[in-house]
VOLOLUM-524467 format. One record per residue (C-alpha): residue in one letter; chain; residue number from 1; x, y, z. Coordinates in pm, 1 decimal, decimal comma, padded with zeros to 6 digits. Example, Ala and Ser with C-alpha at 12.3 -4.5 7.8 and 13.67 -1.06 7.14 Angstrom:
(node "A" "A" 1 (01230,0 -00450,0 00780,0));
(node "S" "A" 2 (01367,0 -00106,0 00714,0));
// end
This chain:
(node "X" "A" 1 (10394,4 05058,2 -10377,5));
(node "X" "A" 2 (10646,9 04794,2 -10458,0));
(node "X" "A" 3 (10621,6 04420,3 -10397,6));
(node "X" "A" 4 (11027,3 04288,2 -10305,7));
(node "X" "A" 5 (11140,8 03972,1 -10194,7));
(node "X" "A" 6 (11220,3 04041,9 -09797,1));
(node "X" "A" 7 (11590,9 03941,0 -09815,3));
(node "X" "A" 8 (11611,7 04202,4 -10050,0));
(node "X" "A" 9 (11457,6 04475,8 -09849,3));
(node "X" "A" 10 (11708,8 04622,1 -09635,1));
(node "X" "A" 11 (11662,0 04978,9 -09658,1));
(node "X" "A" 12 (11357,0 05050,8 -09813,3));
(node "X" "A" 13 (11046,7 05216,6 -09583,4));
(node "X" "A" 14 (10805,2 04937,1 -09499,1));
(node "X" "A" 15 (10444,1 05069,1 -09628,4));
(node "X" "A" 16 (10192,0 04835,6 -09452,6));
(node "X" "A" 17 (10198,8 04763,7 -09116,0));
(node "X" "A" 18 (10339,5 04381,9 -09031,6));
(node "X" "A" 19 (10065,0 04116,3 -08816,2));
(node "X" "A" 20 (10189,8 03884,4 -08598,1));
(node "X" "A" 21 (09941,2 03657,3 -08412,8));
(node "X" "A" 22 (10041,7 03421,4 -08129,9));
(node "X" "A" 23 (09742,6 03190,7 -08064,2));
(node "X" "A" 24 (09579,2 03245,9 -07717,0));
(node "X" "A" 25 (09898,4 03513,7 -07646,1));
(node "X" "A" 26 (09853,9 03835,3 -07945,8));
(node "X" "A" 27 (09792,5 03964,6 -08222,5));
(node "X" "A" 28 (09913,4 04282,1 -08339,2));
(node "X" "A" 29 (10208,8 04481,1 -08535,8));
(node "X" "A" 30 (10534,8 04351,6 -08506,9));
(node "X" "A" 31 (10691,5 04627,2 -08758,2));
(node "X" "A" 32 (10432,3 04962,8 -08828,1));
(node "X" "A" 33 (10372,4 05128,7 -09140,0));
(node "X" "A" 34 (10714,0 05360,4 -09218,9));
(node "X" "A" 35 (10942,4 05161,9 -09043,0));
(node "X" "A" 36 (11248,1 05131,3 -09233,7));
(node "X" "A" 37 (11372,5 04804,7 -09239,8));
(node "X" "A" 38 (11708,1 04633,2 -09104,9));
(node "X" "A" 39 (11939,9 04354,8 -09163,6));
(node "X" "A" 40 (11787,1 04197,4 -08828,2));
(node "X" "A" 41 (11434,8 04237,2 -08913,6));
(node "X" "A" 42 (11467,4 04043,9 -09201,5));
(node "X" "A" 43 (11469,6 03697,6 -08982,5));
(node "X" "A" 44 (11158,2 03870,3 -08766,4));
(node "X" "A" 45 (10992,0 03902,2 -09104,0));
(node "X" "A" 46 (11024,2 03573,4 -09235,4));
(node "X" "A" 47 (10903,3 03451,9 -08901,4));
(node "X" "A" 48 (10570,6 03580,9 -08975,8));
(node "X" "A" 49 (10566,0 03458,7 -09290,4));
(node "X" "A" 50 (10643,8 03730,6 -09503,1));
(node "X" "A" 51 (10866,2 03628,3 -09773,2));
(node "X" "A" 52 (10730,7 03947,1 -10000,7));
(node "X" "A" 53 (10679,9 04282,2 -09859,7));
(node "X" "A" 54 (10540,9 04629,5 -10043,2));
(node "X" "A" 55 (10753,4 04926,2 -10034,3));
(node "X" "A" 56 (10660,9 05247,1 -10104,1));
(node "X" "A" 57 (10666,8 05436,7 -10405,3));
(node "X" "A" 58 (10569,7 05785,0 -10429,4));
(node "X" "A" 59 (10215,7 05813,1 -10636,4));
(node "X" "A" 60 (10017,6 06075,5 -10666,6));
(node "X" "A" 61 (09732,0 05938,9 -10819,4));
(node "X" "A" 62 (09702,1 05658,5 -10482,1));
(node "X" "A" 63 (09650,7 05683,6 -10095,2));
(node "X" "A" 64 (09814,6 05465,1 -09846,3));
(node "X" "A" 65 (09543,5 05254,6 -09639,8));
(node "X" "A" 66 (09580,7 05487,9 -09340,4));
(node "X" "A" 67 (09527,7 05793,5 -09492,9));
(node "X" "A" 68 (09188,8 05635,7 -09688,1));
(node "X" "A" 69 (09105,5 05521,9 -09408,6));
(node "X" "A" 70 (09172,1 05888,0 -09228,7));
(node "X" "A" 71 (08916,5 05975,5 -09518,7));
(node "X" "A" 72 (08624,4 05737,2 -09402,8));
(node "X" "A" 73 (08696,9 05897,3 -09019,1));
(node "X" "A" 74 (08615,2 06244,2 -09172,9));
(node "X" "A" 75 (08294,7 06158,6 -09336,6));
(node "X" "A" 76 (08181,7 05936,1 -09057,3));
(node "X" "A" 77 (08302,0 06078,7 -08723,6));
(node "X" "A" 78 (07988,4 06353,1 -08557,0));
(node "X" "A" 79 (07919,6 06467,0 -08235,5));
(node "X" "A" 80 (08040,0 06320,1 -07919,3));
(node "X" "A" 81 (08252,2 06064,3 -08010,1));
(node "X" "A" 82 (08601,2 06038,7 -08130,2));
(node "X" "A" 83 (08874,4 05828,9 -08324,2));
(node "X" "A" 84 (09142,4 05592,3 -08231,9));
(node "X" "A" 85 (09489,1 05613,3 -08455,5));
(node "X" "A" 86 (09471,9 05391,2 -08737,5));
(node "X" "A" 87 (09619,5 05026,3 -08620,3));
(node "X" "A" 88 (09667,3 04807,6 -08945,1));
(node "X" "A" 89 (09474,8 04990,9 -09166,2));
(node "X" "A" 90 (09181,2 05051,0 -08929,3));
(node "X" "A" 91 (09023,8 05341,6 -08729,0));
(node "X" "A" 92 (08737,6 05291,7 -08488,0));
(node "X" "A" 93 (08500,4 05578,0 -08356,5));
(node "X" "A" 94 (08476,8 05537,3 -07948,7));
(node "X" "A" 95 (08195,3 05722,2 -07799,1));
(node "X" "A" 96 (08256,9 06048,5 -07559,2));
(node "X" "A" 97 (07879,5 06003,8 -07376,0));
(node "X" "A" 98 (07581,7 05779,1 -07290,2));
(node "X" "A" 99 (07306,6 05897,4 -07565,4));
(node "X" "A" 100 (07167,3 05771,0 -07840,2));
(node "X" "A" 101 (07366,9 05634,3 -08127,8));
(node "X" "A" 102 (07206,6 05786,6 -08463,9));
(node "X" "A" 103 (07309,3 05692,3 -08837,2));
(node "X" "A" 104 (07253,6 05800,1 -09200,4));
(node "X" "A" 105 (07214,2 05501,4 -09320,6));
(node "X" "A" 106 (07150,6 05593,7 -09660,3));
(node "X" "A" 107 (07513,1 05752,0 -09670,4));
(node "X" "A" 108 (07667,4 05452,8 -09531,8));
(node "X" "A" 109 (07527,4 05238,4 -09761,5));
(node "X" "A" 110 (07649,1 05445,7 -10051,7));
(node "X" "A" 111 (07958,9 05412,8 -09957,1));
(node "X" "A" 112 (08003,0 05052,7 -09858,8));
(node "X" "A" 113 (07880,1 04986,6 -10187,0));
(node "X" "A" 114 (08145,3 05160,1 -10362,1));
(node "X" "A" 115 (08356,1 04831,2 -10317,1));
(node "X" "A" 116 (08728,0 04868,5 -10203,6));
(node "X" "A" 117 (08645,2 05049,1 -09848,3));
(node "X" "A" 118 (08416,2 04954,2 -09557,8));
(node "X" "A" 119 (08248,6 05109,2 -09284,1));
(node "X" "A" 120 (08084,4 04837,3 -09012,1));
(node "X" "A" 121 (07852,1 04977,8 -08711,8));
(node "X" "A" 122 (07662,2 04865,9 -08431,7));
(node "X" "A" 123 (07295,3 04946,5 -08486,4));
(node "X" "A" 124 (07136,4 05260,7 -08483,4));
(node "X" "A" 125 (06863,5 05384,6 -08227,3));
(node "X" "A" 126 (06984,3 05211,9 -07960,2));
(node "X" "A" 127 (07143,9 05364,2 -07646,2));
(node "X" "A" 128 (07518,0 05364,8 -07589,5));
(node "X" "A" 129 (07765,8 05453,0 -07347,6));
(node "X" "A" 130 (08046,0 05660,4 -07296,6));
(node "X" "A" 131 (08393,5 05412,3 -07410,3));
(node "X" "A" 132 (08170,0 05215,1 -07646,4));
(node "X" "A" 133 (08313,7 05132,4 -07975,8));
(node "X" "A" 134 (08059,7 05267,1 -08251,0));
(node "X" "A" 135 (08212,6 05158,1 -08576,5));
(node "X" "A" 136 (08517,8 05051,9 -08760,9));
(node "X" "A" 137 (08628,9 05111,7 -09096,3));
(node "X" "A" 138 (08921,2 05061,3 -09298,1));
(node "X" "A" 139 (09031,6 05025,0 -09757,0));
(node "X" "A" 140 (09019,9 04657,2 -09855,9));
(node "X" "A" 141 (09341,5 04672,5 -10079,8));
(node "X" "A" 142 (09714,8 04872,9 -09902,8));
(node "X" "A" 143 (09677,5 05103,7 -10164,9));
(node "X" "A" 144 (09377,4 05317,3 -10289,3));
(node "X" "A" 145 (09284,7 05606,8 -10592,1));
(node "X" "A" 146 (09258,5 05905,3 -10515,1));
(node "X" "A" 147 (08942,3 05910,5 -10702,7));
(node "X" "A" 148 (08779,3 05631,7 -10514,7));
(node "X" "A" 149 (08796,8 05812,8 -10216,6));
(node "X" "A" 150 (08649,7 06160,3 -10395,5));
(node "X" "A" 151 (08390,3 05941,2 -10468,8));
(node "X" "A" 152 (08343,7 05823,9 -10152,0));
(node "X" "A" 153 (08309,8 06196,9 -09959,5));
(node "X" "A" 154 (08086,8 06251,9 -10249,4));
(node "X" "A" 155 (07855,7 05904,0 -10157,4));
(node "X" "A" 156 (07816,5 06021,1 -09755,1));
(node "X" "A" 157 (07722,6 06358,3 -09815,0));
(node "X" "A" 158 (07800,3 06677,3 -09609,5));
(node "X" "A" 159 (07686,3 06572,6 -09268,8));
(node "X" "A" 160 (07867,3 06240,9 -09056,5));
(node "X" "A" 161 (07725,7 05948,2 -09104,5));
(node "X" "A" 162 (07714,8 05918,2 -08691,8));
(node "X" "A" 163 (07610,1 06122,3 -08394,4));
(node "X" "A" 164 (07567,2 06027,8 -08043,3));
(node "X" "A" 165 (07295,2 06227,4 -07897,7));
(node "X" "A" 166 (07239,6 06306,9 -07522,7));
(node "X" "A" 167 (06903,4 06200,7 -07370,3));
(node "X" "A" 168 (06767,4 06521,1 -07324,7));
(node "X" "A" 169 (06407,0 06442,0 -07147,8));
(node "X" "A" 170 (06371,6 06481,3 -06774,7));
(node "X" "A" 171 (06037,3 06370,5 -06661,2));
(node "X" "A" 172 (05723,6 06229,5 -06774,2));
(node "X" "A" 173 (05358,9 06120,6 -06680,9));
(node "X" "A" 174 (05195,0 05793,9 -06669,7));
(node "X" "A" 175 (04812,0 05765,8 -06712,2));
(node "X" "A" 176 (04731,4 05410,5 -06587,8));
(node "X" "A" 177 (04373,2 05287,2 -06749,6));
(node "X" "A" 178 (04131,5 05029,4 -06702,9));
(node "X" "A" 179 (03846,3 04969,6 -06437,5));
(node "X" "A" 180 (04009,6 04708,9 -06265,3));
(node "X" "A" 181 (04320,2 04880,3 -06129,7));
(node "X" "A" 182 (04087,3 05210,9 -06043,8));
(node "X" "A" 183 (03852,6 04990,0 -05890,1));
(node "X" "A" 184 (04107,7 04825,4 -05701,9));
(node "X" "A" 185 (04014,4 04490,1 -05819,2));
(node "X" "A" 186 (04396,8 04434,3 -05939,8));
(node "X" "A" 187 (04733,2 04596,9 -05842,9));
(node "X" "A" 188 (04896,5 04862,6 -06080,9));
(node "X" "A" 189 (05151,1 04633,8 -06165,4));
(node "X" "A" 190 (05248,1 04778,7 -06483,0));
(node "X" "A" 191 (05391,6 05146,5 -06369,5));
(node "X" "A" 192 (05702,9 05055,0 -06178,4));
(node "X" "A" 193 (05789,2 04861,5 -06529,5));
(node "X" "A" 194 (05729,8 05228,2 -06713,0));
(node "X" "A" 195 (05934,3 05349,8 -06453,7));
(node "X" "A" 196 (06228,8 05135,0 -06409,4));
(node "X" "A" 197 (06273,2 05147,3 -06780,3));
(node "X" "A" 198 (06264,4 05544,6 -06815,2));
(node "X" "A" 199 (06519,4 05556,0 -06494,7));
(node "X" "A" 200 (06759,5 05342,8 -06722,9));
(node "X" "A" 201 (06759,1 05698,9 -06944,9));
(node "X" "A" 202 (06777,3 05914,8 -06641,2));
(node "X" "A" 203 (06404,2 06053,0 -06681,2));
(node "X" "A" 204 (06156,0 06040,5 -06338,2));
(node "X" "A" 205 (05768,8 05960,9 -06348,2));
(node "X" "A" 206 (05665,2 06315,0 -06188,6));
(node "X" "A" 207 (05262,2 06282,0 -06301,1));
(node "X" "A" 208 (05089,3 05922,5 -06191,0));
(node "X" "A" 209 (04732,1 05924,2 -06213,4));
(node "X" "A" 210 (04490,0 05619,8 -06256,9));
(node "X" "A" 211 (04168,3 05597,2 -06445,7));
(node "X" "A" 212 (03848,8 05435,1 -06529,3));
(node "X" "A" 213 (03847,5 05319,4 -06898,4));
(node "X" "A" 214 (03646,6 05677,2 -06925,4));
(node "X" "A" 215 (03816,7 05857,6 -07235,8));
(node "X" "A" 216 (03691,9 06197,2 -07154,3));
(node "X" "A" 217 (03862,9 06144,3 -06848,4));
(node "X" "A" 218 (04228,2 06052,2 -07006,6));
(node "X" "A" 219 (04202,0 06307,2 -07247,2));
(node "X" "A" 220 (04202,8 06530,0 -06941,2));
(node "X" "A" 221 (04429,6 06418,8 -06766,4));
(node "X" "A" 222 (04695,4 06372,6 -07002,6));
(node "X" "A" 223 (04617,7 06780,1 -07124,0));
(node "X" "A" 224 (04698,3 06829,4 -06765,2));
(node "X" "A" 225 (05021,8 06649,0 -06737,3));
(node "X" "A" 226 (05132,7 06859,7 -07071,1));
(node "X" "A" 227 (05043,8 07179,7 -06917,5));
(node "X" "A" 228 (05301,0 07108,2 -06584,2));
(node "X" "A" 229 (05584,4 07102,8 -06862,8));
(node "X" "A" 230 (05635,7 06692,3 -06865,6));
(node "X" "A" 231 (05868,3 06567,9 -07140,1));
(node "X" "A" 232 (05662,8 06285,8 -07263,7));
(node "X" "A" 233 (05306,8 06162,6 -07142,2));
(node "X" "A" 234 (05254,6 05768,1 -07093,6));
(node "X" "A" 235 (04943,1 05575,5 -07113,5));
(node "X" "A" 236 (04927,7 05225,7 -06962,4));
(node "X" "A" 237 (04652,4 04927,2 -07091,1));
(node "X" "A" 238 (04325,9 04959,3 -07296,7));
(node "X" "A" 239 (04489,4 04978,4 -07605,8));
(node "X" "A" 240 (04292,4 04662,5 -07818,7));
(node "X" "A" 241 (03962,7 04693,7 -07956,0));
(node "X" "A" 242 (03802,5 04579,6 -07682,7));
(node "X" "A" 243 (03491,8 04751,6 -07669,5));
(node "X" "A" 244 (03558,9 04889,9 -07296,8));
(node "X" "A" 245 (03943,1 04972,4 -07445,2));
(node "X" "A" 246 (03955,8 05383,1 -07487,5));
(node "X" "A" 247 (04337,3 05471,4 -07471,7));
(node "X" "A" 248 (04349,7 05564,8 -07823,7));
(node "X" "A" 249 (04067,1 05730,3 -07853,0));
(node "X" "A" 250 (04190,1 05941,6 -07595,5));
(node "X" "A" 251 (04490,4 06057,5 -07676,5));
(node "X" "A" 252 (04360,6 06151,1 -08055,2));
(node "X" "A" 253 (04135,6 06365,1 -07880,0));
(node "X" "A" 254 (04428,7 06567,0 -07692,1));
(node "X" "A" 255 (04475,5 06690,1 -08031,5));
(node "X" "A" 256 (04825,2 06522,0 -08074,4));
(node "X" "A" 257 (04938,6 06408,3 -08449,8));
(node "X" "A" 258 (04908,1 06031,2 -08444,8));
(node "X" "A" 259 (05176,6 05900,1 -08596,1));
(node "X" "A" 260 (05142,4 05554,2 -08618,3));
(node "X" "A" 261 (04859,0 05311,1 -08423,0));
(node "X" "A" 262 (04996,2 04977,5 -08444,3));
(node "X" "A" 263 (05354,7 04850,6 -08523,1));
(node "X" "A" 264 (05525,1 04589,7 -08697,2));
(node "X" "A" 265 (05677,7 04450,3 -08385,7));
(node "X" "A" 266 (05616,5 04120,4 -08134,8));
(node "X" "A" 267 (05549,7 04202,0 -07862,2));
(node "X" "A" 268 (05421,3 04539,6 -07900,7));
(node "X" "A" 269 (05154,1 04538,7 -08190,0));
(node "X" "A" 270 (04930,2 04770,1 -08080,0));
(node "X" "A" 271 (05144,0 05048,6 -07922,9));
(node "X" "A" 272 (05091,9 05376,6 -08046,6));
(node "X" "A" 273 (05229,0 05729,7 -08090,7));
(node "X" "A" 274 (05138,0 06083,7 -08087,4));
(node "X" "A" 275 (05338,6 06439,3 -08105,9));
(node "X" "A" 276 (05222,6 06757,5 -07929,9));
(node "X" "A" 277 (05253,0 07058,0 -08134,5));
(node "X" "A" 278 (05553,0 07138,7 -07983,9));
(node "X" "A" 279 (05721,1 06809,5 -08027,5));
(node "X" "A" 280 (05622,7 06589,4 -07692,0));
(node "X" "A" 281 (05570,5 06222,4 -07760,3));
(node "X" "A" 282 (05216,3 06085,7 -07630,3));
(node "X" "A" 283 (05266,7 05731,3 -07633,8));
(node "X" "A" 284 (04988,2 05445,6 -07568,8));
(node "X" "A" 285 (05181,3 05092,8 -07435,4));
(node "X" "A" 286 (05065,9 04799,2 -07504,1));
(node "X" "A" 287 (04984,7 04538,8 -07191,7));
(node "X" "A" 288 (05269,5 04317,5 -07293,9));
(node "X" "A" 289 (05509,8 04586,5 -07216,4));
(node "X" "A" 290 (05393,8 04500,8 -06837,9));
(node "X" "A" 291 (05490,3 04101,7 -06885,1));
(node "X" "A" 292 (05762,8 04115,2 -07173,1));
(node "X" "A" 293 (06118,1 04163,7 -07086,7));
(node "X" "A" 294 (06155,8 04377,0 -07439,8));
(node "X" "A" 295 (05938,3 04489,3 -07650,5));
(node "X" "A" 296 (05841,2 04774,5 -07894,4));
(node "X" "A" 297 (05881,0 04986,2 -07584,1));
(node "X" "A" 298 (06272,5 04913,0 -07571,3));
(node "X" "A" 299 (06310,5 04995,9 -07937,6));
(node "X" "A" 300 (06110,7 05334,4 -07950,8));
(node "X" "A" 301 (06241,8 05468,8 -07564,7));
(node "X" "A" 302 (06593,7 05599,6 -07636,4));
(node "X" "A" 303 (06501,0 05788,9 -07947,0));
(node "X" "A" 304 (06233,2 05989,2 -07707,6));
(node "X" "A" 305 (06449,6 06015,7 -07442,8));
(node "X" "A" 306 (06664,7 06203,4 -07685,2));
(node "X" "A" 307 (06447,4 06403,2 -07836,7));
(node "X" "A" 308 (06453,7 06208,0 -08199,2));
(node "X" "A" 309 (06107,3 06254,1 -08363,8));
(node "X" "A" 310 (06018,7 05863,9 -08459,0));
(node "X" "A" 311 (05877,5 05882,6 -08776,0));
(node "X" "A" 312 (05621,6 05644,9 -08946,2));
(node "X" "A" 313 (05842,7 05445,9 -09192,5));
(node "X" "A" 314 (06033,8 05445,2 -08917,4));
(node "X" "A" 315 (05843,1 05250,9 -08710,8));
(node "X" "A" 316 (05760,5 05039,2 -09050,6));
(node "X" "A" 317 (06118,9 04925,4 -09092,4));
(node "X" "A" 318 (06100,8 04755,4 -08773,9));
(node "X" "A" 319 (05916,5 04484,9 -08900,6));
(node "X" "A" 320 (06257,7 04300,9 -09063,3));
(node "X" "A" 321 (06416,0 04207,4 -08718,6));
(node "X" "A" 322 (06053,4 04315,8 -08531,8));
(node "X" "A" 323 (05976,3 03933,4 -08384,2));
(node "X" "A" 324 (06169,5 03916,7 -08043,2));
(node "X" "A" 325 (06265,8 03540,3 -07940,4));
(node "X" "A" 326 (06206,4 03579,6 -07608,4));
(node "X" "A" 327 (06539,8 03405,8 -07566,6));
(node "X" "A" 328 (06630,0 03256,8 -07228,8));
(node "X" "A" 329 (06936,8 03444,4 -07200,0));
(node "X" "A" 330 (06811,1 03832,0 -07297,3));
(node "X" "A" 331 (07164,4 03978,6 -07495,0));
(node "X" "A" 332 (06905,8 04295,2 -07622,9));
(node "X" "A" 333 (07016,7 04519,7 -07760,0));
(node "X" "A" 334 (07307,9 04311,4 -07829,6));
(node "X" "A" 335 (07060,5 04083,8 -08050,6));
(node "X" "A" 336 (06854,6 04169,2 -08406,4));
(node "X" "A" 337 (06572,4 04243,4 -08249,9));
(node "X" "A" 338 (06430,9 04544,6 -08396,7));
(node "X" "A" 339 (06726,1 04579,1 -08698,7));
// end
């Protein structure tokens, strides 16, 4: 790459792609990367400010920033999703499918700290849809090593850094609790919220029952909702430490591995989660997941709608970003609650 003075350019094969912005009217390229460049450009140019352009020159040892940034596409583009062509020196990774949006965040953090290249995202774990734009990514300087982008394969590793996952579960059960709904003392206000959320993810409540706070008697009942084949298995209320609480109690005597009771999140400290031994999620909610537009609920859901294990540092992590607002316009998961 050369640097010329424009006048002087005539000729020569253009080896960035030109901007030009019109306020409130455009921005994009007035002249593309390998345009070779005429006597009447030269007045377009200067237009747009460019009294200096690069040129190329052959170099082995250097990349041009479309083909880097062809490079970060490979490492980071997975299942379900593909690439737009590179525009000005950046590619952006457009989803195929509504699923759930997964990262290896450890890989993408090696390589945006190798300095000279950049990979930006929307957050991970959250549900997207088909047209979304997942991430963006693009070299800082026109020109890049060779070697710098080695490096960079090297950093990500041999998987992509993002996958969008279908939501593969179907159906599930909900076991409301407490004495006062099974006595009929209150309404069972809190299952159409469990199921208006799990119809967001395409997955129908096929197993209702409701309970006495009687933990022999959700133990039971959620064994029985496992053994008609239900994706995932529900409880609803008596999850503090009440003394007439028994949710959790409950489900640890199904024999599911607790994962985690309690998480770093507001609303939703005292939800917890359990795994079959063949992978089902046994979840216990929380009473503000009845009253709180989003909670720990919202966070958790699309992972086990997809069939993502949710592991217990996972869950930890959520405390940086784990206090929700409650803001009186909701933009979740637009927001950083959660992340």
């Amino acid at each position: 790459m050369k640097k010329i003075k424009t006048e002087e350019a005539v000729g020569h094969v253009l080896c960035h792609d030109i901007t030009q912005i019109i306020k409130g009217v455009s921005k994009g390229p007035v002249f593309r990367k390998g345009h070779i460049i005429r006597e009447e450009d030269i007045p377009v140019l200067l237009s747009v400010g460019k009294e200096h352009v690069y040129i190329w020159e052959c170099d082995d040892s250097t990349l041009h920033e479309n083909d880097a940034a062809a490079i970060l596409r490979d490492i980071s583009l997975g299942a379900n999703m593909h690439a737009t062509e590179a525009k000005e020196g950046k590619i952006e990774l457009i989803a195929d499918r509504n699923g759930l949006l997964t990262i290896r965040w450890q890989g993408l953090q090696a390589v945006n700290s190798l300095g000279e290249m950049m990979i930006a995202s929307r957050h991970g774990g959250f549900a997207v849809k088909q047209g979304d734009v997942l991430a963006g990514m693009r070299v800082i300087p026109l020109v890049i090593s060779k070697a710098k982008m080695e490096a960079a394969k090297a950093a990500a590793g041999t998987e992509p850094l993002f996958n969008v996952l279908p939501f593969t579960a179907k159906t599930a059960g909900v076991v409301t609790t407490g004495s006062e709904v099974f006595k009929g003392r209150i309404a069972d206000t809190f299952t159409p919220v469990i199921e208006d959320k799990l119809a967001e993810y395409g997955i129908a409540v096929t197993q209702h029952v409701t309970l006495a706070d009687d933990p022999a008697a959700i133990t039971a009942a959620i064994q029985d909702m496992l053994a008609q084949s239900v994706d995932m298995v529900f409880c609803t209320g008596g999850m503090s430490v009440d003394p007439d609480d028994q949710t959790p109690l409950a489900i640890k005597n199904t024999g599911a591995r607790i994962v985690s009771y309690g998480a770093p999140v507001l609303p939703g400290a005292m939800f917890l989660l359990a795994y079959t031994g063949d992978g089902r999620p046994v979840a216990g909610l929380p009473g503000c997941v009845m009253y709180s537009k989003r909670t720990i609920f919202d966070l958790v859901l699309p992972s086990l709608a997809a069939g993502v294990e949710v592991k217990a540092d996972e869950l930890a992590r959520l405390g940086e970003g784990g206090l929700c607002l409650n803001c009186p316009v909701c933009t979740f998961p637009n927001c950083g609650f959660g992340k």
